[in-house]
VOKE-530283 format. One record per residue (C-alpha): residue number from 0; residue in three letters; x, y, z. Coordinates in steps of 0.25 Angstrom, whole numbers. Last residue first. Layout:
+-----+------+-------+-------+-------+
| seq | type |     u |     v |     w |
+-----+------+-------+-------+-------+
| NUM |  ALA |     X |     Y |     Z |
...
+-----+------+-------+-------+-------+
END
This chain:
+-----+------+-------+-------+-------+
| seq | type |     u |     v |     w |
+-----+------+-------+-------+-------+
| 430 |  UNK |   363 |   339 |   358 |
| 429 |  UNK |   356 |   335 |   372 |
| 428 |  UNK |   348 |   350 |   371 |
| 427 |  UNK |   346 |   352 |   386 |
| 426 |  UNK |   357 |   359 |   389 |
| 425 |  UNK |   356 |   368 |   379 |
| 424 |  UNK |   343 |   373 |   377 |
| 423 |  UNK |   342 |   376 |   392 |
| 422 |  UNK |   357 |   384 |   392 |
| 421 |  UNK |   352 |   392 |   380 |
| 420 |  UNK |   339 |   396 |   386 |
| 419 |  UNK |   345 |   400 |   400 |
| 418 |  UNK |   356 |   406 |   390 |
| 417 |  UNK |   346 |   415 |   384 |
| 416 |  UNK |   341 |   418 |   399 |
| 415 |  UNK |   355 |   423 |   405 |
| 414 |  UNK |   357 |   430 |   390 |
| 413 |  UNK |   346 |   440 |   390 |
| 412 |  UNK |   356 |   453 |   391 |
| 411 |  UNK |   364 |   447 |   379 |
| 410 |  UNK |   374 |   439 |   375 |
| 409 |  UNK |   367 |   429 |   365 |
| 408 |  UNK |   365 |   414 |   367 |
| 407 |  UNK |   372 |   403 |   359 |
| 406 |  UNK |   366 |   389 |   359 |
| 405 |  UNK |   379 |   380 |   357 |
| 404 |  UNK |   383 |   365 |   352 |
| 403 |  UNK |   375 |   364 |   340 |
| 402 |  UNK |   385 |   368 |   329 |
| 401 |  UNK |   377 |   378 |   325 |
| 400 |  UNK |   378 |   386 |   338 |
| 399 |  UNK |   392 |   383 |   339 |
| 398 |  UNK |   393 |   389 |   326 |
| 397 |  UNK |   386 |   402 |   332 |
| 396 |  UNK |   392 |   401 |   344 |
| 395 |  UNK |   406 |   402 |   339 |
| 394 |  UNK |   402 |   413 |   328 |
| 393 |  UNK |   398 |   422 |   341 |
| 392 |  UNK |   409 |   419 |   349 |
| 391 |  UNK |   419 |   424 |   336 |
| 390 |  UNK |   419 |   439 |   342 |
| 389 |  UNK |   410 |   444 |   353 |
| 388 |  UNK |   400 |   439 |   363 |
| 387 |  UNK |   395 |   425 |   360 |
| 386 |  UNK |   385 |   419 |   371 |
| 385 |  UNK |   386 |   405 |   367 |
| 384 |  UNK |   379 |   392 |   374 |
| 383 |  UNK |   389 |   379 |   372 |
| 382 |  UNK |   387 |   365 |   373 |
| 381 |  UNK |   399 |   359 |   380 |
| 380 |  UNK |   407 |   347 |   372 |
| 379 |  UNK |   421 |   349 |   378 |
| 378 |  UNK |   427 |   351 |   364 |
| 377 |  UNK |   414 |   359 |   361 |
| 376 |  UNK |   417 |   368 |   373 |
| 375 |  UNK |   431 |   371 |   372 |
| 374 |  UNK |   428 |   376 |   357 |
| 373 |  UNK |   418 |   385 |   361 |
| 372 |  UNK |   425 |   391 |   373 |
| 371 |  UNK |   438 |   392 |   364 |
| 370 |  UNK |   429 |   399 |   354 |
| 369 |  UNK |   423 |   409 |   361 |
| 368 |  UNK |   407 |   406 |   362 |
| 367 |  UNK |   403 |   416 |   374 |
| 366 |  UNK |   401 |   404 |   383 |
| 365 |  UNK |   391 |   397 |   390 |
| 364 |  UNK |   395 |   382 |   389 |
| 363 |  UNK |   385 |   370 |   396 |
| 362 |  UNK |   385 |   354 |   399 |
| 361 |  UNK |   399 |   357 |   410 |
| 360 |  UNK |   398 |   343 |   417 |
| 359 |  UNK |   408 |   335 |   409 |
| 358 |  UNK |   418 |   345 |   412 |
| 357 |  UNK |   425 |   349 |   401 |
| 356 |  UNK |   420 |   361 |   399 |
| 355 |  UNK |   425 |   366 |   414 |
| 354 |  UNK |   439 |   362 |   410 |
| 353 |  UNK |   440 |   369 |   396 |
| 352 |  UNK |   436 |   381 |   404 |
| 351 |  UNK |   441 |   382 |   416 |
| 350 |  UNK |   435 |   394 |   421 |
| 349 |  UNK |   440 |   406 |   429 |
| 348 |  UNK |   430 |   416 |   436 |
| 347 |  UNK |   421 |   404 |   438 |
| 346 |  UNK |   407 |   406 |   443 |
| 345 |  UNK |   398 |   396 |   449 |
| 344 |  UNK |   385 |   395 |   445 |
| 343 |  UNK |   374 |   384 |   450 |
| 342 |  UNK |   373 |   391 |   463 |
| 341 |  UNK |   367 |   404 |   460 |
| 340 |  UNK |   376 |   415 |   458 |
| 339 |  UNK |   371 |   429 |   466 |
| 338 |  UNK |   385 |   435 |   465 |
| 337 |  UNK |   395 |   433 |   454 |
| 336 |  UNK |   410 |   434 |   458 |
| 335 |  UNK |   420 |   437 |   446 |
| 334 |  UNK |   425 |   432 |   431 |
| 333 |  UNK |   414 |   423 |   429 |
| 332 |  UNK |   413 |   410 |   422 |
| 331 |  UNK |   402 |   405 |   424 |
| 330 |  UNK |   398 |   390 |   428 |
| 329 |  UNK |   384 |   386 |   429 |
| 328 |  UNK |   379 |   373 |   435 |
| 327 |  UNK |   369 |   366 |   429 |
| 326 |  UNK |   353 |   369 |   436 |
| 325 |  UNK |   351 |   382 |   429 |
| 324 |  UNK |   344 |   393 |   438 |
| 323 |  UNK |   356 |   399 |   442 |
| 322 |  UNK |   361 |   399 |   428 |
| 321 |  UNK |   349 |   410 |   425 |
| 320 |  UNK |   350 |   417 |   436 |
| 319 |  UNK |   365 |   419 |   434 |
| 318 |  UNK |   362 |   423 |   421 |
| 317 |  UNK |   354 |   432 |   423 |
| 316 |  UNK |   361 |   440 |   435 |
| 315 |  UNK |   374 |   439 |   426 |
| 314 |  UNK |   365 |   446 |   413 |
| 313 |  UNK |   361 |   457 |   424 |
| 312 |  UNK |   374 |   459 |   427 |
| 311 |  UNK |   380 |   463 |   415 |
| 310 |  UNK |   390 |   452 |   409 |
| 309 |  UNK |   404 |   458 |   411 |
| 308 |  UNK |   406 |   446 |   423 |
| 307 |  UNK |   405 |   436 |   413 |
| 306 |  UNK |   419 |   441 |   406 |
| 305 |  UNK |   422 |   439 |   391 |
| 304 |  UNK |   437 |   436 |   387 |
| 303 |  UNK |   437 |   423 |   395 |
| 302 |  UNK |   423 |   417 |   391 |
| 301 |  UNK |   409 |   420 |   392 |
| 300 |  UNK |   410 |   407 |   402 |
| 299 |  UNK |   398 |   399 |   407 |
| 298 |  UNK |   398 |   385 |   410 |
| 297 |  UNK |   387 |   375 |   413 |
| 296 |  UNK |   388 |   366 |   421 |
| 295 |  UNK |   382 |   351 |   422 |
| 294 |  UNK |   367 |   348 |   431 |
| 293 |  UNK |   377 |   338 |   439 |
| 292 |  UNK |   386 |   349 |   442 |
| 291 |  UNK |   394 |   343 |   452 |
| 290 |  UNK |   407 |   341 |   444 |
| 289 |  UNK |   406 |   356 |   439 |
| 288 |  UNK |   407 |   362 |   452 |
| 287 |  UNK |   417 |   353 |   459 |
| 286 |  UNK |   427 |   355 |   446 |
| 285 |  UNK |   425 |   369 |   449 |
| 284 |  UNK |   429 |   368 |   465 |
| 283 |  UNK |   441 |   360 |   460 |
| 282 |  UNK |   446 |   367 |   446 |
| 281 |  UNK |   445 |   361 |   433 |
| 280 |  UNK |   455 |   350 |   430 |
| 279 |  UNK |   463 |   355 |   417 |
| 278 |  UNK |   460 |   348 |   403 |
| 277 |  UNK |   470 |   340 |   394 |
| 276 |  UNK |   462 |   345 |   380 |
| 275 |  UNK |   467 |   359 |   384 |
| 274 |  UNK |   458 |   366 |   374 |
| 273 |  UNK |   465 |   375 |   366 |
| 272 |  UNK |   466 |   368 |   352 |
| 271 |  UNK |   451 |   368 |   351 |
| 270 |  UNK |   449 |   374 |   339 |
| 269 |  UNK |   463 |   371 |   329 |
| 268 |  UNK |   456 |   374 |   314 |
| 267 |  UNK |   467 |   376 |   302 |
| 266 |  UNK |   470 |   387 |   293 |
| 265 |  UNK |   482 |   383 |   286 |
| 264 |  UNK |   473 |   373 |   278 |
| 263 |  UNK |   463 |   385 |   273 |
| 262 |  UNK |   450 |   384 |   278 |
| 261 |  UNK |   436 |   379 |   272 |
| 260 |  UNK |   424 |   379 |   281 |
| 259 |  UNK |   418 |   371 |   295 |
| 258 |  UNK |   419 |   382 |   303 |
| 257 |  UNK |   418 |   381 |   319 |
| 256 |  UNK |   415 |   370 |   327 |
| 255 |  UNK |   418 |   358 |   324 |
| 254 |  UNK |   428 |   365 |   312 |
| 253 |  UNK |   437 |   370 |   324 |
| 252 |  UNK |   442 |   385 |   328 |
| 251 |  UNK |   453 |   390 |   334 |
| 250 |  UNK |   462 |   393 |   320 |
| 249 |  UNK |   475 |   389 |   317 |
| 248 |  UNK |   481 |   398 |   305 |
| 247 |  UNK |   492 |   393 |   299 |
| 246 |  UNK |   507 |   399 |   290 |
| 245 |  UNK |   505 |   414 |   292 |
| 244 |  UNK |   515 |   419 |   283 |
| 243 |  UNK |   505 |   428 |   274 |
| 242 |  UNK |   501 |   435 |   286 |
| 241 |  UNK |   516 |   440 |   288 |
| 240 |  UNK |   516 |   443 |   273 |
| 239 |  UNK |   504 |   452 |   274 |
| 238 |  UNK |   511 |   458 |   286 |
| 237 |  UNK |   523 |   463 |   279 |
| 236 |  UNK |   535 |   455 |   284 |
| 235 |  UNK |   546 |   461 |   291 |
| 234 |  UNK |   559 |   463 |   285 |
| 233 |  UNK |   570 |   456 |   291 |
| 232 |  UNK |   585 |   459 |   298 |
| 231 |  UNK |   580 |   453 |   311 |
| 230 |  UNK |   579 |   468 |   318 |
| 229 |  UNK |   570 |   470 |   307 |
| 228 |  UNK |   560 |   460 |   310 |
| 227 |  UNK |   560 |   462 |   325 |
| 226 |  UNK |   556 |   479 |   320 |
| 225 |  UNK |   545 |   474 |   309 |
| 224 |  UNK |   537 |   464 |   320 |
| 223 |  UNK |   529 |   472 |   329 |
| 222 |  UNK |   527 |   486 |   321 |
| 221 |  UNK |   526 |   476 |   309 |
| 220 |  UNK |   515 |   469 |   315 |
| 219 |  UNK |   506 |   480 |   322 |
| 218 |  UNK |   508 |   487 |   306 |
| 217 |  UNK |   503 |   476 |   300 |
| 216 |  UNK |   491 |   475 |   309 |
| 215 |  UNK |   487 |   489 |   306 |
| 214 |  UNK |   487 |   485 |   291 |
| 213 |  UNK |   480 |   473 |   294 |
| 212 |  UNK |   470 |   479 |   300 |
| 211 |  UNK |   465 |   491 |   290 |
| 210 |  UNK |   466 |   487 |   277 |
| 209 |  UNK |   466 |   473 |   274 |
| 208 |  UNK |   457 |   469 |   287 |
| 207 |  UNK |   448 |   479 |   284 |
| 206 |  UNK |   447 |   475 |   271 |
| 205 |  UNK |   446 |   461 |   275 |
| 204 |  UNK |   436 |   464 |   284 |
| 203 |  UNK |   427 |   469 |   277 |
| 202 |  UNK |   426 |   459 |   267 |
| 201 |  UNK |   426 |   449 |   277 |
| 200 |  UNK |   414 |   457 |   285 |
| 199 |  UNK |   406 |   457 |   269 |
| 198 |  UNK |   409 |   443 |   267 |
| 197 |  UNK |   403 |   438 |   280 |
| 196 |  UNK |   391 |   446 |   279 |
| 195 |  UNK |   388 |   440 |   267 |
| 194 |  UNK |   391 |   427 |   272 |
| 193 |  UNK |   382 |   430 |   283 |
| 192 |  UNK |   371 |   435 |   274 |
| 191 |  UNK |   371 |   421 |   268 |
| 190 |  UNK |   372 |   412 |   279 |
| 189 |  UNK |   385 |   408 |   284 |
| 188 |  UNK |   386 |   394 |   290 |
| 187 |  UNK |   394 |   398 |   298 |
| 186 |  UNK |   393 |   404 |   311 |
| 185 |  UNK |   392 |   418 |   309 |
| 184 |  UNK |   396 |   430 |   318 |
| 183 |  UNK |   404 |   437 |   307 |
| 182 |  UNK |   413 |   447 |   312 |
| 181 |  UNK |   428 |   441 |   310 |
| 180 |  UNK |   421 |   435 |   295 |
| 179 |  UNK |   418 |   421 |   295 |
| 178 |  UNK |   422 |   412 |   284 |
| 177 |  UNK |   409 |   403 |   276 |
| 176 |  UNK |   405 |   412 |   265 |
| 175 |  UNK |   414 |   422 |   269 |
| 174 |  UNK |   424 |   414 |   261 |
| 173 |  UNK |   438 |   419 |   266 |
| 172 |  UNK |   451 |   420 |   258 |
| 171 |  UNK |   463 |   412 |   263 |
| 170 |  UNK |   474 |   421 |   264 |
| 169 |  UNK |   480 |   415 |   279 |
| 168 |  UNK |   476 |   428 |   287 |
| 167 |  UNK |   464 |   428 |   279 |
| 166 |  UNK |   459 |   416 |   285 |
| 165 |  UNK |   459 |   420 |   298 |
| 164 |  UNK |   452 |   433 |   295 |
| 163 |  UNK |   440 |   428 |   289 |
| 162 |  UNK |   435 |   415 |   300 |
| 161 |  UNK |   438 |   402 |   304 |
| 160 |  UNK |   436 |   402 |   322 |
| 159 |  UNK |   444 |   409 |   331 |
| 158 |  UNK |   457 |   411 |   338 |
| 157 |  UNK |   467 |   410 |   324 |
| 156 |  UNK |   480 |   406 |   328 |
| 155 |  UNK |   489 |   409 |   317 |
| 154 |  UNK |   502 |   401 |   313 |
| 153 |  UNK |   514 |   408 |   309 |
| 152 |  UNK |   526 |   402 |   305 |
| 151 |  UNK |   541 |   407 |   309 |
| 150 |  UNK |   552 |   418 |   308 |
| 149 |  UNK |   551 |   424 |   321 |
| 148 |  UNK |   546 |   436 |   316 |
| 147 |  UNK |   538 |   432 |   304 |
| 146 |  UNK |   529 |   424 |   313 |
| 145 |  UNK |   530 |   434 |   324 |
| 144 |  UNK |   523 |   441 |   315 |
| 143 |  UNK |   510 |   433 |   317 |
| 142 |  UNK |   507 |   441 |   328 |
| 141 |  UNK |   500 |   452 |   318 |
| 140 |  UNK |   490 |   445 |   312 |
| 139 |  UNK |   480 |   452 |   322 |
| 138 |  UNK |   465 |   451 |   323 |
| 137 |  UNK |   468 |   436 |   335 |
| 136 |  UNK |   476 |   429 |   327 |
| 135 |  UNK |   484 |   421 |   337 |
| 134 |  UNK |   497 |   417 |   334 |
| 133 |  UNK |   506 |   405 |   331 |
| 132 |  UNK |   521 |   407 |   327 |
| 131 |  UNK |   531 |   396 |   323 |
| 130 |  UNK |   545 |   391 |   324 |
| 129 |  UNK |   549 |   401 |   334 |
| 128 |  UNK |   563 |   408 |   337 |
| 127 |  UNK |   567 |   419 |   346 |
| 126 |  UNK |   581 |   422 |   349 |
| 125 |  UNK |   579 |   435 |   341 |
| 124 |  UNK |   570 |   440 |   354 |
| 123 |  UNK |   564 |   453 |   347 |
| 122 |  UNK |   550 |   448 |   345 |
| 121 |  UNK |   548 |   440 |   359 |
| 120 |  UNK |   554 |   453 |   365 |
| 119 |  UNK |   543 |   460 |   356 |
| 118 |  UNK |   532 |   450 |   361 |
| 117 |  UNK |   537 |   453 |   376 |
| 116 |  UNK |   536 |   468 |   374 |
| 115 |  UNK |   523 |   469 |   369 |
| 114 |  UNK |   523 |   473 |   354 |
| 113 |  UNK |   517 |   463 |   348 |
| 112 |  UNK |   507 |   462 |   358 |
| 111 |  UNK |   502 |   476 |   357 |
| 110 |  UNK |   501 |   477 |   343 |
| 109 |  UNK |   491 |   465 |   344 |
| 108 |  UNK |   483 |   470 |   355 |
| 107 |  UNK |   481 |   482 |   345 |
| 106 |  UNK |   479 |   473 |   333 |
| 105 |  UNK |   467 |   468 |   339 |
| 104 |  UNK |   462 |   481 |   347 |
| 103 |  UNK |   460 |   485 |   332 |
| 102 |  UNK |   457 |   474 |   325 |
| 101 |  UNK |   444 |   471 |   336 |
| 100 |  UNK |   441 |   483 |   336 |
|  99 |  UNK |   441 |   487 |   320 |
|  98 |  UNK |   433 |   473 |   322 |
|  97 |  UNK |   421 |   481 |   330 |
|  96 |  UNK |   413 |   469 |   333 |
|  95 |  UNK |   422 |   470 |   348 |
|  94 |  UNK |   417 |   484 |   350 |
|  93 |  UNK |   410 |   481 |   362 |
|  92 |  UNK |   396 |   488 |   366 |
|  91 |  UNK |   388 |   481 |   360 |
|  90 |  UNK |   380 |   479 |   376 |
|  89 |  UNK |   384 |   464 |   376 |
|  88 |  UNK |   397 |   465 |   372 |
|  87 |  UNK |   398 |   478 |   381 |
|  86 |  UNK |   393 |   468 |   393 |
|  85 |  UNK |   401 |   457 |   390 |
|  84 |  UNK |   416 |   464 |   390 |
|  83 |  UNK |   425 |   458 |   379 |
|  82 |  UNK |   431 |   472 |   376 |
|  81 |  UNK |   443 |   472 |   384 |
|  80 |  UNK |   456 |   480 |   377 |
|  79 |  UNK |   467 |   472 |   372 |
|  78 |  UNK |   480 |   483 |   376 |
|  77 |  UNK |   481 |   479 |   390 |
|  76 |  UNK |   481 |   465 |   386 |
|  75 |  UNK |   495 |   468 |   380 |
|  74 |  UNK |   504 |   465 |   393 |
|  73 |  UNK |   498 |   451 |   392 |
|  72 |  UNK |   509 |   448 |   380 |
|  71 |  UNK |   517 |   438 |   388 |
|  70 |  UNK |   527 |   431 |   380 |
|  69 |  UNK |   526 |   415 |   386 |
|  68 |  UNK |   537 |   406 |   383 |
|  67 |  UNK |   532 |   391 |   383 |
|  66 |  UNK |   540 |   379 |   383 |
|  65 |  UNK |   543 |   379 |   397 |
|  64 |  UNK |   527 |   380 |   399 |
|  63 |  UNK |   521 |   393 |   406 |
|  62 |  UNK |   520 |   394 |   421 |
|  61 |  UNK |   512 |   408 |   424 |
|  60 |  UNK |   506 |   408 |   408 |
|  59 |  UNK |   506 |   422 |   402 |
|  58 |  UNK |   491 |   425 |   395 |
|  57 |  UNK |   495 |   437 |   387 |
|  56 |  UNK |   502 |   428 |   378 |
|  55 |  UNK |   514 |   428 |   368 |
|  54 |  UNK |   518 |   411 |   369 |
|  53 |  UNK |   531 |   407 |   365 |
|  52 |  UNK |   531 |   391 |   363 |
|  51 |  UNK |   542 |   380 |   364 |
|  50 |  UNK |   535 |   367 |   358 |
|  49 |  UNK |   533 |   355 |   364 |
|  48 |  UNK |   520 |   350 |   359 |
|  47 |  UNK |   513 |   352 |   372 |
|  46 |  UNK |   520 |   366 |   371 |
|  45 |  UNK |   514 |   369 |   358 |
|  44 |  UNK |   499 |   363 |   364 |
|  43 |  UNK |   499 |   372 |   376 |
|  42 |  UNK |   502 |   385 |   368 |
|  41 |  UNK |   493 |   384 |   356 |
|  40 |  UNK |   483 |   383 |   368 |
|  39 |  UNK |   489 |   393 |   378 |
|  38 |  UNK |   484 |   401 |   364 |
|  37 |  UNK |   470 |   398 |   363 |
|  36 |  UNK |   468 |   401 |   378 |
|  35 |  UNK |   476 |   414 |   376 |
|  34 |  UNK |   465 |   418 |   367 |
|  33 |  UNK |   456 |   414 |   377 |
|  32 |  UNK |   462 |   425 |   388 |
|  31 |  UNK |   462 |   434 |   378 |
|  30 |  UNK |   475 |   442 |   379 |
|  29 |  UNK |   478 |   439 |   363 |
|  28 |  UNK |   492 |   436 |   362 |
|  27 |  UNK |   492 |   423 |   357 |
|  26 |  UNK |   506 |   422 |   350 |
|  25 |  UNK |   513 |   409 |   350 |
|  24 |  UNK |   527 |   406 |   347 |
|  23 |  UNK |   533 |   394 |   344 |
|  22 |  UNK |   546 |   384 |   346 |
|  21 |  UNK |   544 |   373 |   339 |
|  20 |  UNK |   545 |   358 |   345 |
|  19 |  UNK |   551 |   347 |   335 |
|  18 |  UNK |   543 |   335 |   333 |
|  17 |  UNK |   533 |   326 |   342 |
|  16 |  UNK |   520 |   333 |   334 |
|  15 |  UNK |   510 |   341 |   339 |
|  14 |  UNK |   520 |   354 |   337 |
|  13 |  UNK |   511 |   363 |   330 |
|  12 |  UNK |   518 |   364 |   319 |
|  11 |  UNK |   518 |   349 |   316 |
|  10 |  UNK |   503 |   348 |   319 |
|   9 |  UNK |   501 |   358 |   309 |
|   8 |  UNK |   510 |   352 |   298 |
|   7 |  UNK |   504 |   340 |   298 |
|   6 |  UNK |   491 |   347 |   298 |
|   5 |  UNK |   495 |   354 |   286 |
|   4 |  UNK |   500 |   340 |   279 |
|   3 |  UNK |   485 |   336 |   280 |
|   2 |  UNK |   477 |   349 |   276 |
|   1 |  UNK |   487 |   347 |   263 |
|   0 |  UNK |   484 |   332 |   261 |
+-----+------+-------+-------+-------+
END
C-alpha cells in the first residue's frame, strides 16, 4: 500500500498527470556532456507535461522552449580540469582512483557554480518562486540548498547505479553484504572477500566522509547560501539538517540490469528516463551507409568524455587493420580525420546515438560501458562488447557480463586482437 500511495505521489510531482503545472528548477551542472544528456532529459519530460522549468546548464540551448529559462553556468568548465585522456588511463598515469581527487576537484566545481554570477542573480531575485528543486548529486550535497532557499522540496538525481553514498544521503544504513562501495568494481553477487573488501572501503569512507568532506562541503554551502538567507530575515540551516530535508532520491539505474536488492521506498529506480522514445531521423549520407550494409554495422564509440583520437597510434593502426578485415561495416566515432582507413569504416565526429542503435542493421556496440550507453543499448536490444576505463564502467560490464548480453575486453596495448576474438564470439553466438 505504501509503495503504492508513493508512486501516486510520484507521478503527481512529476507532472504526468493533467493537473496543475509547477514552476521547478533544475540543477545539472555538471559540464560532462552526458551529464547534460541526463538532465535535457528531466528537462524534456517537465515541459512535455506543461511545466515552467529553470534549467542551470553549462550546455545553453540556441532556441530553447517558452517554458524553459536556461542559467548558463559554462563559464565554470575552466575550473573542471581534463583527466579522461586514454593514454594516461591506459599507462596509470590518471589520478582518478584517487577519491581525495575526485572530492576535491568535486567540491571545487561545486564552489564555482554556486557562486557564478548568473546562479547568484538566480539566488538574489526575491521575485523567484519554485515548487520544487531536483539536482544532480554528482560528490557534492551542496545544490540541494536551493531547496531551503526558495522554500521548496528537494529531489536528488543520483547519475549511477545503487550504491553507499546514496543511500547515506537519505539515513538508510548500508549492507556491505550486497551495497557497493564508490571503489568496489564488483558485480553483485559479492563473494566472500569482496564483501570483506566492501565493508572495510565503506568504513573507510564513512570516516572520511564524516570528517573531512562534509565539513568542506558545509563550508561551500554556507558561503553560497547564509548571506541570501539573512537578507530574508532567516537563519540558515546546518547542513545535517539541509540533508535531512531531502524528500526522494531518483536514481539512473533499472533492476533489468542493475541490482536486484532491497532499497528504501524514497529511493526509487528511473534507468532509461533519457531516451527520446520518439526518435530523430539519422542523417542523409549516414542513413545511406547503414541501409546498405547487408553484412550489419558495427558501432564503436568510447564515449563523449573519453576521445578515440587519444589512443596511441599503434592501437589505431591495429584496430584499423583488424575492422579492415571484417566484412560488417564499422562505424567510429572519431573526433578528427584518420588516414589509411579501409572501406568498411567510416568515421563520425558526431554520432547519433539512440538513432544509429536503433537501426535494424546495427548487430554490434563497442563502448566504454557508461551507463546511458549501456542502458540505450539494451532498450534497443544491441549486444555489447566493454572496454571500461574508469569509474562505474567497470561494475556496468561486469553485470552486463552476467547478464548474458556483453563480452567485456580490456584497455590494453593488445586490444585490436582481443576484440577480433570478442567480436567473432559475439556474433556468432545466436543467444
Amino acid at each position: 500500500m505504501a509503495k503504492t500511495v508513493l508512486m501516486i505521489l510520484l507521478t503527481i510531482i512529476l507532472g504526468l498527470d493533467f493537473g496543475a503545472a509547477y514552476k521547478i528548477l533544475v540543477v545539472f551542472p555538471f559540464p560532462s556532456s552526458s551529464h547534460g544528456i541526463l538532465g535535457d532529459g528531466f528537462v524534456r519530460h517537465l515541459l512535455g507535461a506543461g511545466h515552467e522549468v529553470t534549467y542551470i546548464t553549462p550546455f545553453v540551448k540556441d532556441k530553447p522552449h517558452p517554458n524553459l529559462r536556461q542559467i548558463d553556468v559554462k563559464a565554470e568548465k575552466k575550473h573542471f580540469p581534463n583527466v579522461l585522456n586514454i593514454t594516461e588511463i591506459l599507462n596509470n598515469k590518471t589520478p582518478l582512483q584517487d577519491i581525495n581527487f575526485i572530492f576535491g576537484m568535486m567540491l571545487n566545481l561545486s564552489r564555482n557554480i554556486l557562486h557564478n554570477e548568473n546562479v547568484q542573480r538566480l539566488i538574489d531575485d526575491p521575485s523567484q518562486h519554485f515548487d520544487l528543486v531536483i539536482g544532480e548529486w554528482m560528490f557534492s550535497t551542496a545544490y540541494c540548498g536551493f531547496g531551503v532557499v526558495f522554500d521548496c522540496p528537494c529531489i536528488v538525481f543520483f547519475p549511477a547505479e545503487f550504491h553507499q553514498v546514496a543511500l547515506s544521503i537519505i539515513d538508510e544504513p548500508p549492507n556491505p553484504a550486497y551495497t557497493r562501495s564508490v571503489q568496489l568494481r564488483r558485480a553483485l553477487p559479492f563473494s566472500f572477500k569482496d564483501r570483506v573488501m566492501s565493508l572495510f572501503l565503506q568504513a573507510v569512507t564513512l570516516f572520511t566522509t564524516a570528517f573531512k568532506f562534509e565539513p568542506a562541503e558545509s563550508v561551500v554551502y554556507e558561503s553560497a547560501f547564509s548571506r541570501v538567507m539573512t537578507k530574508k530575515g532567516k537563519s540558515l540551516p546546518t547542513f545535517d539538517e539541509m540533508k535531512s530535508n531531502i524528500a526522494l532520491i531518483l536514481y539512473n539505474s533499472h533492476v533489468s540490469m542493475g541490482s536486484n536488492v532491497r532499497s528504501p521506498l524514497n529511493y526509487v529506480p528511473i534507468g532509461g528516463y533519457h531516451i527520446d522514445t520518439e526518435g530523430k531521423p539519422l542523417p542523409e549520407d549516414l542513413q545511406k551507409i547503414m541501409d546498405e550494409s547487408k553484412n550489419g554495422v558495427i558501432y564503436f564509440s568510447m564515449g563523449s568524455n573519453l576521445q578515440s583520437k587519444d589512443i596511441p597510434d599503434e592501437i589505431k593502426k591495429n584496430l584499423l587493420n583488424m575492422f579492415g578485415g571484417l566484412k560488417q561495416t564499422v562505424l567510429w566515432k572519431f573526433e578528427e580525420q584518420l588516414p589509411n582507413r579501409p572501406k568498411n569504416v567510416h568515421i563520425l565526429k558526431w554520432a547519433p546515438q539512440q538513432s544509429i542503435l536503433a537501426h535494424s542493421n546495427c548487430i554490434l556496440f563497442i563502448t566504454h560501458g557508461g551507463l546511458l550507453s549501456s542502458t540505450e543499448a539494451v532498450h534497443f536490444g544491441v549486444p555489447i562488447i566493454g572496454i571500461p576505463t574508469f569509474a562505474d564502467q567497470f561494475t556496468n560490464i561486469e553485470t552486463a557480463v552476467q547478464r548474458g548480453f556483453a563480452k567485456k575486453v580490456d584497455l590494453s596495448y593488445s586490444m585490436a586482437e582481443d576484440l577480433k576474438v570478442a567480436i567473432e564470439d559475439i556474433l556468432k553466438d545466436p543467444k
